[in-house]
C-alpha positions in Angstrom: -104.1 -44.8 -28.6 -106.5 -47.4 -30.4 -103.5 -50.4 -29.9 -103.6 -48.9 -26.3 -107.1 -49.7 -26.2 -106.7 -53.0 -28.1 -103.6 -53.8 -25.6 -106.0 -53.3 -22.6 -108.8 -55.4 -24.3 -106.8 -58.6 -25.6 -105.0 -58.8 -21.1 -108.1 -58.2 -19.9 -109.7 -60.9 -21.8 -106.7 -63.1 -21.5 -106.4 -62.6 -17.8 -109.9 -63.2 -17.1 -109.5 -66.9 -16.9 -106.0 -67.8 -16.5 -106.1 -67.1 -12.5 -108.5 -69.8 -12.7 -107.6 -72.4 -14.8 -106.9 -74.6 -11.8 -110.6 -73.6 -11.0 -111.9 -75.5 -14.5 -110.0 -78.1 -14.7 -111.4 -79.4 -11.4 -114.9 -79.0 -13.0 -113.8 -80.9 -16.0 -113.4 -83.5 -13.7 -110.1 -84.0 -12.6 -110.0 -84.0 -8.8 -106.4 -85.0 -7.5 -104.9 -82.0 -6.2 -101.2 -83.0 -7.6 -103.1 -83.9 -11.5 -104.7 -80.3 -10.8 -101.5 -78.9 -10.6 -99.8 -80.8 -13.4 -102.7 -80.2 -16.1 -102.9 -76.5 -14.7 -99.1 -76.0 -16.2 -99.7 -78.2 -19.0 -103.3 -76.1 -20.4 -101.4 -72.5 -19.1 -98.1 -74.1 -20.8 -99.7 -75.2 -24.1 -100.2 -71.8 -25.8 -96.7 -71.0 -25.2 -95.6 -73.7 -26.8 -97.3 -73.5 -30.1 -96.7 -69.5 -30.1 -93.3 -69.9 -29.5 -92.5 -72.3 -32.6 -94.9 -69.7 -34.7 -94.1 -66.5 -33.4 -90.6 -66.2 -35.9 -93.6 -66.6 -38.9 -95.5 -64.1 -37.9 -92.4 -61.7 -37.4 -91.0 -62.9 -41.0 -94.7 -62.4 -42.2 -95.5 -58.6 -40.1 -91.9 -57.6 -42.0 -93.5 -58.4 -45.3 -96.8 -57.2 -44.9 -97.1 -55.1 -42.2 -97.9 -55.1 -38.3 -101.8 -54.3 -38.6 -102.3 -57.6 -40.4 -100.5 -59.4 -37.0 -103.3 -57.6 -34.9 -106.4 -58.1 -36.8 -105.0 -62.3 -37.4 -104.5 -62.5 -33.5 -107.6 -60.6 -32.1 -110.0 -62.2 -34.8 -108.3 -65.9 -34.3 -108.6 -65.6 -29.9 -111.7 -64.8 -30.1 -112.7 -68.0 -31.6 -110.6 -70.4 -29.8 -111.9 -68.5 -26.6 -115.4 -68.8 -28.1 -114.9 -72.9 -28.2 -113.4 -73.3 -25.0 -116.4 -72.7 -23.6 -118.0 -75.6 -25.1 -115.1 -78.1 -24.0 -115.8 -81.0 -22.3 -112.7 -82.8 -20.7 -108.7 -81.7 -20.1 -107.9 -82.8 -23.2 -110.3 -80.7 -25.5 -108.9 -77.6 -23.5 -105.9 -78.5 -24.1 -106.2 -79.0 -27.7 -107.9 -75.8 -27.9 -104.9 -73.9 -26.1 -102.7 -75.2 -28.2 -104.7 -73.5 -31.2 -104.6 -70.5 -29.3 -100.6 -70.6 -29.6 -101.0 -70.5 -33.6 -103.2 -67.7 -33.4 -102.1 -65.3 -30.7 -99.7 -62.4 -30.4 -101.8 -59.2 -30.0 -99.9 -57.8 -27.9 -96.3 -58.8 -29.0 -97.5 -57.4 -32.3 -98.8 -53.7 -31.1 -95.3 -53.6 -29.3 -93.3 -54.2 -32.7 -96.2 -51.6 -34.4 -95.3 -49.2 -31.8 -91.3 -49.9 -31.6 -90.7 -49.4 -35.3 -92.8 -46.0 -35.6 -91.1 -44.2 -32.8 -88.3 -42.6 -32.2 -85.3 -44.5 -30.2 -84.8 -41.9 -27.9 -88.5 -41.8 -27.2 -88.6 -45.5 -27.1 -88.7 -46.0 -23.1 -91.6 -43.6 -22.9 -93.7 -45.0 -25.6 -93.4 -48.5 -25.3 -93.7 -48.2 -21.2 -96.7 -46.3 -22.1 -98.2 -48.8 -24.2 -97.3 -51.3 -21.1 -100.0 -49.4 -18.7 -102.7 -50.9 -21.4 -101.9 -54.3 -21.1 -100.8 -53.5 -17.3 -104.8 -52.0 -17.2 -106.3 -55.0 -19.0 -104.2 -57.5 -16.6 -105.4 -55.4 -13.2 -109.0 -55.2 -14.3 -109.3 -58.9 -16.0 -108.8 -60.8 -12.8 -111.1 -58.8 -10.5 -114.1 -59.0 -13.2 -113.3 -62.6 -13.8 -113.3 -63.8 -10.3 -116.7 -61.7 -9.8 -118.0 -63.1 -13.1 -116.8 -66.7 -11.8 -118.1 -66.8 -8.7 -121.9 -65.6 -10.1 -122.3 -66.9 -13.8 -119.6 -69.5 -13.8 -116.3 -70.3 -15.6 -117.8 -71.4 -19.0 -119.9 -68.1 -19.1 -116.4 -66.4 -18.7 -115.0 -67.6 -21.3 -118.1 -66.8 -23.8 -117.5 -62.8 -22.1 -113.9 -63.3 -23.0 -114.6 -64.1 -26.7 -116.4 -61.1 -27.1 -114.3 -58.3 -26.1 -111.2 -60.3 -27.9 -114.0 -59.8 -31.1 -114.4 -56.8 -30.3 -110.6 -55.9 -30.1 -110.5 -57.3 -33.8 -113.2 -54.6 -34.5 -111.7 -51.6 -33.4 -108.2 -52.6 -34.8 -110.0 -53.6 -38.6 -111.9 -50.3 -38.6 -109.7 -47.4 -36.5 -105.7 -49.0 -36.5 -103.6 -46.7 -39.4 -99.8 -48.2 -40.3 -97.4 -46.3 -42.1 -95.5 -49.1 -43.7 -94.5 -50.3 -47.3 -94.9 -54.0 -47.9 -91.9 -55.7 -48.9 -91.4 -58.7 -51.7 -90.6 -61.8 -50.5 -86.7 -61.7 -52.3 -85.8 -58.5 -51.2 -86.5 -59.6 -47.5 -82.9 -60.2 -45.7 -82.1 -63.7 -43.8 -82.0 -63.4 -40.3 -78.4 -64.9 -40.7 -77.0 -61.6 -42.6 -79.4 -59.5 -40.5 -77.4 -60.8 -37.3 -74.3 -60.5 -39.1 -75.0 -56.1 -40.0 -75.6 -55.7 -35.9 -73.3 -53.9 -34.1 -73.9 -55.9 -31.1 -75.5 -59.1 -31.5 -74.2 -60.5 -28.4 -76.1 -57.7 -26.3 -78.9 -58.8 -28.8 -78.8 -62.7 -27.5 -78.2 -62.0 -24.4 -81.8 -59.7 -24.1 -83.7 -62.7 -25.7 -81.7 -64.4 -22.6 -83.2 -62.2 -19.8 -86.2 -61.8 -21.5 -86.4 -66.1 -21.2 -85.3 -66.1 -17.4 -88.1 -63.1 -16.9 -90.6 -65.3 -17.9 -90.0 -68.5 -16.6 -89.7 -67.4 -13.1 -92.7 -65.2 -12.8 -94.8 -67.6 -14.6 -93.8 -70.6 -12.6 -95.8 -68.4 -9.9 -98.6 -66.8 -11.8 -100.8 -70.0 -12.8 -100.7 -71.7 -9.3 -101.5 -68.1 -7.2 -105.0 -69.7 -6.6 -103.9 -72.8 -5.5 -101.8 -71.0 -3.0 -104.2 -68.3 -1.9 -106.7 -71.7 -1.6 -103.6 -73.0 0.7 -104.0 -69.8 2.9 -107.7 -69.5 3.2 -108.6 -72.9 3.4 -112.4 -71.9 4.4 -112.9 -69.6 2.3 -116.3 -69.2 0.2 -114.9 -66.6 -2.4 -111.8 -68.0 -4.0 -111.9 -66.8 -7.3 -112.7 -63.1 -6.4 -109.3 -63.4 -3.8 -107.4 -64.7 -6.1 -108.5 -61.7 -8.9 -107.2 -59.4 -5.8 -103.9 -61.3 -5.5 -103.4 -61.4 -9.6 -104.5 -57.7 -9.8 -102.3 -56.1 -6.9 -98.9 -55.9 -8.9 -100.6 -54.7 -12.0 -102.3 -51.7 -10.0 -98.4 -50.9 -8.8 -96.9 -50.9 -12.5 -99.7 -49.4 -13.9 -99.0 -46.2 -11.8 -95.2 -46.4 -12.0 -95.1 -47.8 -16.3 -94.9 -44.3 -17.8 -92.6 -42.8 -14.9 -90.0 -45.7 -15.2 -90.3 -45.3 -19.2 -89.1 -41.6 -19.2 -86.5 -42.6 -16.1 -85.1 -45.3 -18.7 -85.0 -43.0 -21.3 -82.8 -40.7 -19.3 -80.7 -42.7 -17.6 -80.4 -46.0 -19.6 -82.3 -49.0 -19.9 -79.8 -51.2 -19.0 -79.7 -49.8 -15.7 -83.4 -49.1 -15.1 -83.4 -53.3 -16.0 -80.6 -54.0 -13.7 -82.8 -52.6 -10.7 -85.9 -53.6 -11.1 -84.9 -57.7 -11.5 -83.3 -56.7 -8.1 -86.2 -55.4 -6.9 -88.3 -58.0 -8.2 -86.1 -60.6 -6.2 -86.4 -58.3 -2.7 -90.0 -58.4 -2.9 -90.7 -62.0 -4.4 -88.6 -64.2 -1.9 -90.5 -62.8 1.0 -93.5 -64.4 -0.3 -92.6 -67.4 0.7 -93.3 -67.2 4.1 -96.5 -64.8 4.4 -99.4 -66.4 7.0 -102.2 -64.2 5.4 -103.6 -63.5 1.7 -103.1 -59.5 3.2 -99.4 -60.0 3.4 -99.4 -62.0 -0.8 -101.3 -58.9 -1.5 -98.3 -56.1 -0.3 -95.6 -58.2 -1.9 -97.2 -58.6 -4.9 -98.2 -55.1 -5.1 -94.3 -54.3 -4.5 -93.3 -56.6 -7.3 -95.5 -54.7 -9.6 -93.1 -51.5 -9.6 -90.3 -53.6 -10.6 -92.6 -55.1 -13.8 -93.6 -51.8 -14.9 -90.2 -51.8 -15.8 -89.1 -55.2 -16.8 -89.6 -55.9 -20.4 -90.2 -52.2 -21.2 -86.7 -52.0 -20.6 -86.4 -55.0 -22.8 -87.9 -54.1 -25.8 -86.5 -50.5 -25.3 -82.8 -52.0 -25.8 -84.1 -54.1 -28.7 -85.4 -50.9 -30.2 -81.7 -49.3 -29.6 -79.6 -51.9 -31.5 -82.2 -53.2 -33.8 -82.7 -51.6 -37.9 -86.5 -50.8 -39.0 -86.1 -53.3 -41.8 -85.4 -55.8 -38.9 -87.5 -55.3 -36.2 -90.6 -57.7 -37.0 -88.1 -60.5 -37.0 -86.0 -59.6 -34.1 -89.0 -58.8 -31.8 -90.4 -62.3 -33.1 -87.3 -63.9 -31.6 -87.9 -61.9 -28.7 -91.1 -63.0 -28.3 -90.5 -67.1 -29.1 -88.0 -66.6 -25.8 -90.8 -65.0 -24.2 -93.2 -68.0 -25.1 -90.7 -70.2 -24.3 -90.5 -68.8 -20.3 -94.1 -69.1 -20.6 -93.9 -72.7 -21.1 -91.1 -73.9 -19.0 -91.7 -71.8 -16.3 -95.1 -73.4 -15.1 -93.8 -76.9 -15.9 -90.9 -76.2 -13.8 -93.6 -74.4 -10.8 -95.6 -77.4 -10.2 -92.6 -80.0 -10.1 -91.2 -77.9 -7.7 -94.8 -77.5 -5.5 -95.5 -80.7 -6.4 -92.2 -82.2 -4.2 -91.2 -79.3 -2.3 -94.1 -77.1 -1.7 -94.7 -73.3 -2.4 -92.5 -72.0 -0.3 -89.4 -73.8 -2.0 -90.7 -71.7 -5.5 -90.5 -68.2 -4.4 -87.0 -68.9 -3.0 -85.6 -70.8 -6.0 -87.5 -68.1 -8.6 -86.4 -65.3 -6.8 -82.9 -66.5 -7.0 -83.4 -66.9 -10.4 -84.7 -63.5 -10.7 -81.3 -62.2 -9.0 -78.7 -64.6 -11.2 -80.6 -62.9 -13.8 -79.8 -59.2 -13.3 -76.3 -60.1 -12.7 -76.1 -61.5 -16.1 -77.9 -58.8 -17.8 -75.0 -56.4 -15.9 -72.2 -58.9 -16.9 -73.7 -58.5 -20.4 -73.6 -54.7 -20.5 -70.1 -54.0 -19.1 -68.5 -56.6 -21.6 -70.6 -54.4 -24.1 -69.1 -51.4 -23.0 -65.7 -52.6 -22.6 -66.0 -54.2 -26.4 -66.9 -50.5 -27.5 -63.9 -48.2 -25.7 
């Protein structure tokens, strides 16, 4: 419950400003809308970048000392960077700053390996698509307070809010956070090479930190540009931000009611098909996008596309859990995670080349293709499993 809590705290926070990073960087002064779009990917894409280099580290470093120390290092260290960013004074300081906030971050990442390695693997779906609704929570709630809070104190004063809850998130995990884990010397710690080598499936292994990439790169060359496109939509409009919060929010309102169902349904009947469906499903309702007239019509599909996230990387991390030993699974979530990071930095890079020449409605085609090319190669992946196995 309290990495629940600290789950919801650390998206909310996080989610408060990135719908509207497009928003800043126009008031740090950069004013051509194609350089708005490039520095939008660049400051979204930064954090990504750093995290994804570190994140193996922190998994080597969570094996060895435990999963608590990964939470109270990330909550404590956002809440700074997020603290200075306020203060910032042209794209490049924000920059800089986001790249620290690579180095430092991982809550979340971190409560899912806490989680993964004290529960059960048949109980694995449930729990860890339970622990999804608080980040799922934080992520619906963060955009609609930030886009209020931006629209009547101002971005800077956002960020200053979002440095205190992230403090506070360190405080409840320091004081109320319990592990049951035994710290490990450094020499007795095995090499990732010999830990790949005692799996009894590595390939299914690669292959999830494979879909778990192409997840994030094509719902993240969408998410940091949504304001820019409801902006496209409602050209008149006097309340951007607080749209765009509605637009961010509606598919984490759907997954939010659907997380703990789809958990127990992946637990029954298999991960890898719950996963199978839902990038399907992701695909049916993210294409359409492309041609809606009206910010009511972004607001259904999105909501549609959050049933098929609820599902997602809960399904991931479920088939990690699966194949993966205790001893192991700091490091091999790490991995997981640096693909993750990785999809998080490609993926916005690749969105505003692809607005930037061909327009929005030329992403949610070519990312929803992705999307299916994706599932078809999580199946593919499976069956040669199975087959390997008979």
């Amino acid at each position: 419950m309290v990495v629940w809590i600290g789950s919801f705290l650390t998206a909310a926070s996080m989610s408060l400003v990135l719908p509207f990073l497009p928003l800043f960087i126009e008031q740090l002064g950069v004013k051509d809308p194609d350089h708005v779009v490039t520095w939008s990917a660049i400051a979204f894409g930064a954090t990504f970048l750093v995290a994804a280099i570190v994140s193996p580290m922190w998994g080597r470093l969570a094996d060895r000392k435990g999963r608590k120390l990964m939470l109270i290092r990330a909550s404590l260290g956002m809440a700074i960077v997020m603290f200075l960013i306020s203060f910032v004074q042209d794209v490049y300081q924000l920059v800089g700053l986001r790249l620290l906030m690579g180095a430092v971050s991982g809550f979340i990442s971190a409560g899912i390996t806490l989680v993964a390695s004290q529960t059960p693997k048949e109980k694995s779906g449930w729990a860890l698509g339970t622990l999804s609704t608080g980040g799922i929570t934080g992520g619906l709630l963060g955009p609609l307070i930030g886009g209020l809070l931006a629209d009547w104190i101002g971005l800077r004063s956002v960020f200053l809010f979002t440095g205190s809850a992230l403090f506070l998130t360190f405080l409840i995990t320091l004081w109320f956070v319990k592990e049951d884990f035994v710290p490990v010397k450094r020499e007795e710690l095995a090499s990732m090479k010999s830990i790949f080598a005692s799996l009894r499936h590595p390939q299914l292994i690669v292959g999830l930190f494979v879909t778990t990439f192409l997840i994030q790169f094509s719902t993240q060359s969408i998410g940091p540009l949504l304001t820019l496109y409801v902006r496209e939509l409602n050209p008149n409009t006097t309340a951007l931000a607080f749209m765009a919060g509605i637009v961010a929010s509606a598919p984490g309102l759907a997954a939010l009611v659907s997380a703990q169902c789809l958990g127990r349904l992946s637990d029954r009947h298999g991960a890898e098909r719950i996963l199978f469906w839902a990038l399907l499903l992701y695909s049916l309702f993210l294409i359409p996008q492309a041609f809606v007239t009206s910010t009511t019509q972004l607001i259904l599909l999105r909501f549609g596309i959050g049933f098929a996230t609820a599902a997602l990387m809960p399904s991931v991390q479920s088939l990690l859990r699966q194949h993966t030993p205790v001893s192991a699974t700091g490091r091999i979530f790490s991995y997981n995670q640096s693909a993750q990071f990785m999809g998080n930095l490609l993926g916005p890079l690749f969105g505003s080349q692809i607005v930037a020449h061909f327009g929005f409605s030329a992403l949610f085609i070519i990312t929803g293709l992705i999307m299916i090319s994706n599932a078809f190669l999580e199946r593919t992946n499976v069956q040669s499993l199975q087959l390997d196995t008979k």
